[in-house]
C-alpha positions as a Markdown table, in Angstrom:
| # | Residue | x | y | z |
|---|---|---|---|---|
| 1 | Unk | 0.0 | 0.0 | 0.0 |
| 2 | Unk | 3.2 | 2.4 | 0.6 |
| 3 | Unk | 4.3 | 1.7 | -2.7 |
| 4 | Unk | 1.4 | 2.6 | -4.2 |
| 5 | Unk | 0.9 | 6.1 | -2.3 |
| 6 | Unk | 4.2 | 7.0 | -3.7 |
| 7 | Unk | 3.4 | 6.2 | -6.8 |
| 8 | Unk | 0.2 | 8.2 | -6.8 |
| 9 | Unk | 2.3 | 11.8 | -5.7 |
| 10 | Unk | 4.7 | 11.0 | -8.6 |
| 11 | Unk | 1.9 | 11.3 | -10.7 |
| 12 | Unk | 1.6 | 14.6 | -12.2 |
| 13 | Unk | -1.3 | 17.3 | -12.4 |
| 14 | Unk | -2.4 | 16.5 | -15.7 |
| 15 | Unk | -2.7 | 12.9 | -15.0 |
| 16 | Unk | -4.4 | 12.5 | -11.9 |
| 17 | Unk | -6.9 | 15.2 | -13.2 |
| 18 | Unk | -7.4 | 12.1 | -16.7 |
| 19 | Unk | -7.7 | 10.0 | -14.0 |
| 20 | Unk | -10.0 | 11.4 | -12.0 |
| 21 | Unk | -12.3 | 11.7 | -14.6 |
| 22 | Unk | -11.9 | 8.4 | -16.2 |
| 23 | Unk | -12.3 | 7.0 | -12.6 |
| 24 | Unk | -15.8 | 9.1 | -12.8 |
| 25 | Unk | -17.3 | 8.2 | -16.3 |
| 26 | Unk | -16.4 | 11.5 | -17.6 |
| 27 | Unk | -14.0 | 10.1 | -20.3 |
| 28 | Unk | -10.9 | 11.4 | -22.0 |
| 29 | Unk | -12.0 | 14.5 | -24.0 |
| 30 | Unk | -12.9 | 16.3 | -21.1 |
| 31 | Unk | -9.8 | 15.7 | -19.1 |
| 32 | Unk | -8.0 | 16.6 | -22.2 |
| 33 | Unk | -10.1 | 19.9 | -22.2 |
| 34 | Unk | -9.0 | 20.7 | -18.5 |
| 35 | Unk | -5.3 | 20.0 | -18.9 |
| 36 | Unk | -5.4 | 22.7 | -22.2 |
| 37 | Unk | -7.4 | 25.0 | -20.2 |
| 38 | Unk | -4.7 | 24.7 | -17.6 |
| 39 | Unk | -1.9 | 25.5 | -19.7 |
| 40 | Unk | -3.6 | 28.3 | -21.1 |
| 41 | Unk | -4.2 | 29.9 | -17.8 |
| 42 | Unk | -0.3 | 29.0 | -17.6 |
| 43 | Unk | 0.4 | 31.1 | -20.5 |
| 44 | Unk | -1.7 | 33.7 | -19.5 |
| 45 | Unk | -0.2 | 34.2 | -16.4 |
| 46 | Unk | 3.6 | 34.2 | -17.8 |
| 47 | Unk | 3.0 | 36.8 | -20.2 |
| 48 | Unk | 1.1 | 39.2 | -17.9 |
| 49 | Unk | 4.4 | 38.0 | -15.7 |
| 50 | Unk | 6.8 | 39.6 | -18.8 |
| 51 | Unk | 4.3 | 42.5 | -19.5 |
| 52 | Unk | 5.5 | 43.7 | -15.9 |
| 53 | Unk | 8.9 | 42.8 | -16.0 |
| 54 | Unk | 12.1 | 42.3 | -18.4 |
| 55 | Unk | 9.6 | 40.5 | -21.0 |
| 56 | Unk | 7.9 | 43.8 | -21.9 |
| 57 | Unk | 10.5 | 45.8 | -22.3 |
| 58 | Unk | 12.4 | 43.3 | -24.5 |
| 59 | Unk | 9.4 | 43.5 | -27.0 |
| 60 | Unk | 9.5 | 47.4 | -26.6 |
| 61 | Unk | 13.2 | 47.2 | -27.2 |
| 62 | Unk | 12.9 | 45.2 | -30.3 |
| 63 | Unk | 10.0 | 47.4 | -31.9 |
| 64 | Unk | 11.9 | 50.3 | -31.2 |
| 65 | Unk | 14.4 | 49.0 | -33.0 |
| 66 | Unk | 12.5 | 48.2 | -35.8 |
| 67 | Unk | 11.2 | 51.1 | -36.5 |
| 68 | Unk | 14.3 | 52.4 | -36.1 |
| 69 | Unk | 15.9 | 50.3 | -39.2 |
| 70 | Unk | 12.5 | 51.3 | -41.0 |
| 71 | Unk | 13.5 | 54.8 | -41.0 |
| 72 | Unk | 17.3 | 54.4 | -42.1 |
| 73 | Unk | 15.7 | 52.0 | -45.4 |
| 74 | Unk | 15.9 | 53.5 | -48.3 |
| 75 | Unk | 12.7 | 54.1 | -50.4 |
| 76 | Unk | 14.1 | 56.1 | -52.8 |
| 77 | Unk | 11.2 | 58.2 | -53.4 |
| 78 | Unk | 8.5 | 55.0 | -53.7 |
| 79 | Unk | 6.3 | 56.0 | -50.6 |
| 80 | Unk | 5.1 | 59.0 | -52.2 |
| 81 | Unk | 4.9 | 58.0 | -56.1 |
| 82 | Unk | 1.6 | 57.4 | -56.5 |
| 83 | Unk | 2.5 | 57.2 | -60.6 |
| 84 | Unk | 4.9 | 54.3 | -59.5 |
| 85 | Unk | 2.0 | 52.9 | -57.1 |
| 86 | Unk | -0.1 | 53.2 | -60.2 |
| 87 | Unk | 2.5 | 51.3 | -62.1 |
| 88 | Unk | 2.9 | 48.2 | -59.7 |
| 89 | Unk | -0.6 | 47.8 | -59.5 |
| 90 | Unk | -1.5 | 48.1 | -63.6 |
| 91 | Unk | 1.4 | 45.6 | -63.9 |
| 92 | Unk | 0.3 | 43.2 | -61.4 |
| 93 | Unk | -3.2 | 43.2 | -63.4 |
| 94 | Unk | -1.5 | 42.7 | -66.4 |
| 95 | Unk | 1.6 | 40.5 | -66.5 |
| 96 | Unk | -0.1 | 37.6 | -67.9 |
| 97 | Unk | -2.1 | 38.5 | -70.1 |
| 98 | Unk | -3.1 | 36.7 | -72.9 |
| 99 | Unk | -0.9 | 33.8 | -72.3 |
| 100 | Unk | -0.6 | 30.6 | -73.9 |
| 101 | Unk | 0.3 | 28.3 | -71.3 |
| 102 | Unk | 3.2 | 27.3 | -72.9 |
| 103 | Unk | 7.0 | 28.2 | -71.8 |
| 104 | Unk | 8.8 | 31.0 | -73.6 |
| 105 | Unk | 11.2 | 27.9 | -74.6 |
| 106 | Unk | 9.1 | 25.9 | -75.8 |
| 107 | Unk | 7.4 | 28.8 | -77.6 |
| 108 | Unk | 10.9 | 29.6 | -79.7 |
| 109 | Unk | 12.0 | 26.0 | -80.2 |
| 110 | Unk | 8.4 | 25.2 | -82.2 |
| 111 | Unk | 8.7 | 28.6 | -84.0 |
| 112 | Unk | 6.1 | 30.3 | -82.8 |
| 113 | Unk | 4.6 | 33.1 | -84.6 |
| 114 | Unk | 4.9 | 35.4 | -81.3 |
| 115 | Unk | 8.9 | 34.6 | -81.1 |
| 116 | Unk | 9.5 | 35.1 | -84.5 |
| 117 | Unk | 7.2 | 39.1 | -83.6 |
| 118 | Unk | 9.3 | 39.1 | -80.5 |
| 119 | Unk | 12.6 | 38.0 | -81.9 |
| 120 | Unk | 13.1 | 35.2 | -79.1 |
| 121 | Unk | 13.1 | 38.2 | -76.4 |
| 122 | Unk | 10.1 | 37.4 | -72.9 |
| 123 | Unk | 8.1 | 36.4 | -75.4 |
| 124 | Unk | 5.1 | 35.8 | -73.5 |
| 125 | Unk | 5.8 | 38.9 | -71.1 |
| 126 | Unk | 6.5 | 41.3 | -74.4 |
| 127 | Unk | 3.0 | 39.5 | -75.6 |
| 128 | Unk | 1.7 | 40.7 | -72.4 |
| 129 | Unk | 2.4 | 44.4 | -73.0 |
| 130 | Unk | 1.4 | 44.9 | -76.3 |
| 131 | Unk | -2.0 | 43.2 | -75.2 |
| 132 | Unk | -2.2 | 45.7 | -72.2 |
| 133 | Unk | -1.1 | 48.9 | -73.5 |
| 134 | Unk | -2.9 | 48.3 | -77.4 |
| 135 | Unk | -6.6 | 49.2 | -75.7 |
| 136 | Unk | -5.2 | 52.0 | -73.0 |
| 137 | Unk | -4.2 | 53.8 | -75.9 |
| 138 | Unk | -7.0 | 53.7 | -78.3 |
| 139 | Unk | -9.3 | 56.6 | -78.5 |
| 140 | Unk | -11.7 | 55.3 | -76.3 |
| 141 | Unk | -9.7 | 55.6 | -73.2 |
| 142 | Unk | -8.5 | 59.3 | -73.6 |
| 143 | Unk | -10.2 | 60.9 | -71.1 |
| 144 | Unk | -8.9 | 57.7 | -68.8 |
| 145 | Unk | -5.4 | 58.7 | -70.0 |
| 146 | Unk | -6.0 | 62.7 | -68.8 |
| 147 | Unk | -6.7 | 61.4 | -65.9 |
| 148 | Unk | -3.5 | 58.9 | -65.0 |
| 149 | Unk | -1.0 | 61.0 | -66.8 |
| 150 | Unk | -0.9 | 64.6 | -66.8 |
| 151 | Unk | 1.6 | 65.2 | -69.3 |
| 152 | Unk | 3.7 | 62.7 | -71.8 |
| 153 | Unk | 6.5 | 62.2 | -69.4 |
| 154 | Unk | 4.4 | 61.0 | -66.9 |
| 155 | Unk | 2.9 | 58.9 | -69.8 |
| 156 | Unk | 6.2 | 57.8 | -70.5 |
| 157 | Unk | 7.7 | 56.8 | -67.1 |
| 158 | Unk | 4.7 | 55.0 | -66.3 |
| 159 | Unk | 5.1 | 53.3 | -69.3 |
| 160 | Unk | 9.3 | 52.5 | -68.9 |
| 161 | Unk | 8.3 | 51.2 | -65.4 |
| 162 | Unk | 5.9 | 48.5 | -66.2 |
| 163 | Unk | 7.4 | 47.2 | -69.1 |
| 164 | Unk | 10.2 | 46.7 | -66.8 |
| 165 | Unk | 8.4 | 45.1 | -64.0 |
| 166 | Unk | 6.6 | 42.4 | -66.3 |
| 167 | Unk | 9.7 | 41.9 | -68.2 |
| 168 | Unk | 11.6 | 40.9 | -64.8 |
| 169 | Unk | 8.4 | 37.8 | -64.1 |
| 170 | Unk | 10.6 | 35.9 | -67.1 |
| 171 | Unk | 12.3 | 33.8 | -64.7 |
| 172 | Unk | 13.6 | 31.7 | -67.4 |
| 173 | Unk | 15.8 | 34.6 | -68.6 |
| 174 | Unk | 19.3 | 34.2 | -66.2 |
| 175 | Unk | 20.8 | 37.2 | -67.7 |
| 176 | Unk | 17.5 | 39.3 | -66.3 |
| 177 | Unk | 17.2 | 37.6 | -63.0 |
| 178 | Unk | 20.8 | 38.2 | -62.1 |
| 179 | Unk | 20.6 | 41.5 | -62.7 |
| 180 | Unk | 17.5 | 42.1 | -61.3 |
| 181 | Unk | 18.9 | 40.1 | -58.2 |
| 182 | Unk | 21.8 | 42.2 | -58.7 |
| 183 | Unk | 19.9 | 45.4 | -58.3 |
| 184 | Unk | 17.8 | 44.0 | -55.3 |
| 185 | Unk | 20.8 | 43.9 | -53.6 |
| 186 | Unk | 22.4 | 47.3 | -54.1 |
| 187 | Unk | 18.9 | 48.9 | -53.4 |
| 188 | Unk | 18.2 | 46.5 | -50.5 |
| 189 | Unk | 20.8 | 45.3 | -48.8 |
| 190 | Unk | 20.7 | 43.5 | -45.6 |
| 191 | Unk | 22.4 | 44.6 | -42.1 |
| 192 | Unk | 25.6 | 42.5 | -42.9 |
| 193 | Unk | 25.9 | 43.4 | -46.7 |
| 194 | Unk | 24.9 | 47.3 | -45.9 |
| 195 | Unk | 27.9 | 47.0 | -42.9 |
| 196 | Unk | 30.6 | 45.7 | -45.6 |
| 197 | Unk | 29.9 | 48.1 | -48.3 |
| 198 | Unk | 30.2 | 50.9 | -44.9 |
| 199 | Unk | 33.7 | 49.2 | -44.0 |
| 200 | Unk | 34.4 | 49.3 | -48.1 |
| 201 | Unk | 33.7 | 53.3 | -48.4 |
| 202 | Unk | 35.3 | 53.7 | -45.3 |
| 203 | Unk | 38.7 | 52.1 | -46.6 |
| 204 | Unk | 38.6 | 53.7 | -49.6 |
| 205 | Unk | 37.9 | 57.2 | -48.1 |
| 206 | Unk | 40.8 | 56.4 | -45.8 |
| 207 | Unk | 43.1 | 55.3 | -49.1 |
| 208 | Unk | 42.3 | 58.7 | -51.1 |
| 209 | Unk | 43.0 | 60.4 | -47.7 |
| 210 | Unk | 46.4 | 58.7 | -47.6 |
| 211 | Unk | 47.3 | 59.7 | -51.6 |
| 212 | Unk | 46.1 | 63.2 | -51.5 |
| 213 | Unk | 48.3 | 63.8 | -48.1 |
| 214 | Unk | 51.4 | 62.0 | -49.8 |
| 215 | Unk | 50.8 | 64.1 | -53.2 |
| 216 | Unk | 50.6 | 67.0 | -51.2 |
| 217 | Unk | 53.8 | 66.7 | -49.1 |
| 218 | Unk | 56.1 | 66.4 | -52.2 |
């Protein structure tokens, strides 16, 4: 009888409460259900615990931070261009339109009559402009034009930046991805990257110090 009173303290919270209400009829799911409300309460109480304590001002710590590397990113202009905002979403709309379903490879091996238009170049993306941009400038969307672009160099930018966002979904083109990969990197680089190309000014600065002083002394 010792042995077994022992061996009923070893048993933990959770298990005496199953047992207590499979010794009862209850069943399973309902001692399931009281061992997860348990734990919740559990949780509930830790995180008030680290609201009040180091816990909170961690999470503070790290938003403020955040926001802090938010405002040293570079935009370059984008937050405010509602003709590039315009752009992204126009291109979104239209970066597949009018596709085949077939691959841009497979397109140019067969001979297609839109590679040989396209000279073997994002054929289906190309495809996809010329569908796109044919209606939008047809005389039945003039007044829709006034209204997006209000001269021809708005026209026109709006017109250089799509082309070259649906050109960049040809993923089967390496020469485009690595430089549009290329370019992601120089624009967005991350905390390790931007801290090398820092320590890579900051040598050279130092080396063009070091030749002007020596030219200067002879």
């Amino acid at each position: 009888q010792p042995q077994e009173e022992e061996e009923e303290e070893d048993m933990g919270e959770d298990d005496m409460g199953a047992s207590t209400a499979v010794a009862a009829g209850v069943g399973t799911t309902e001692a399931f259900r009281e061992r997860q409300q348990r734990r919740r309460r559990q949780q509930r109480d830790n995180n008030n615990a680290d609201a009040n304590g180091n816990g909170y001002n961690t999470k503070t710590n790290k938003q403020q931070q955040r926001k802090k590397n938010m405002k040293k990113r570079k935009l370059y202009g984008l937050r405010n261009d509602t003709l590039t905002h315009l752009a992204f979403v126009f291109s979104a709309l239209i970066h597949d339109a009018d596709h085949t379903g077939i691959t841009n490879r497979r397109l140019v091996d067969e001979a297609d009559e839109l590679a040989l238009l396209y000279n073997d170049q994002s054929v289906a993306e190309q495809r996809s402009l010329a569908v796109a941009f044919s209606p939008l400038l047809s005389p039945d969307f003039d007044r829709l034009r006034d209204v997006m672009f209000a001269s021809r160099e708005d026209y026109q930018r709006f017109r250089k930046v799509v082309i070259d966002l649906v050109l960049t979904t040809d993923i089967a083109s390496p020469e485009r991805t690595q430089i549009v990969k290329s370019k992601w990197k120089e624009a967005f680089p991350t905390a390790a990257q931007a801290a090398r190309a820092e320590q890579r000014e900051e040598q050279r600065r130092r080396s063009s110090m070091a030749a002007s002083s020596a030219i200067h002394h002879r």
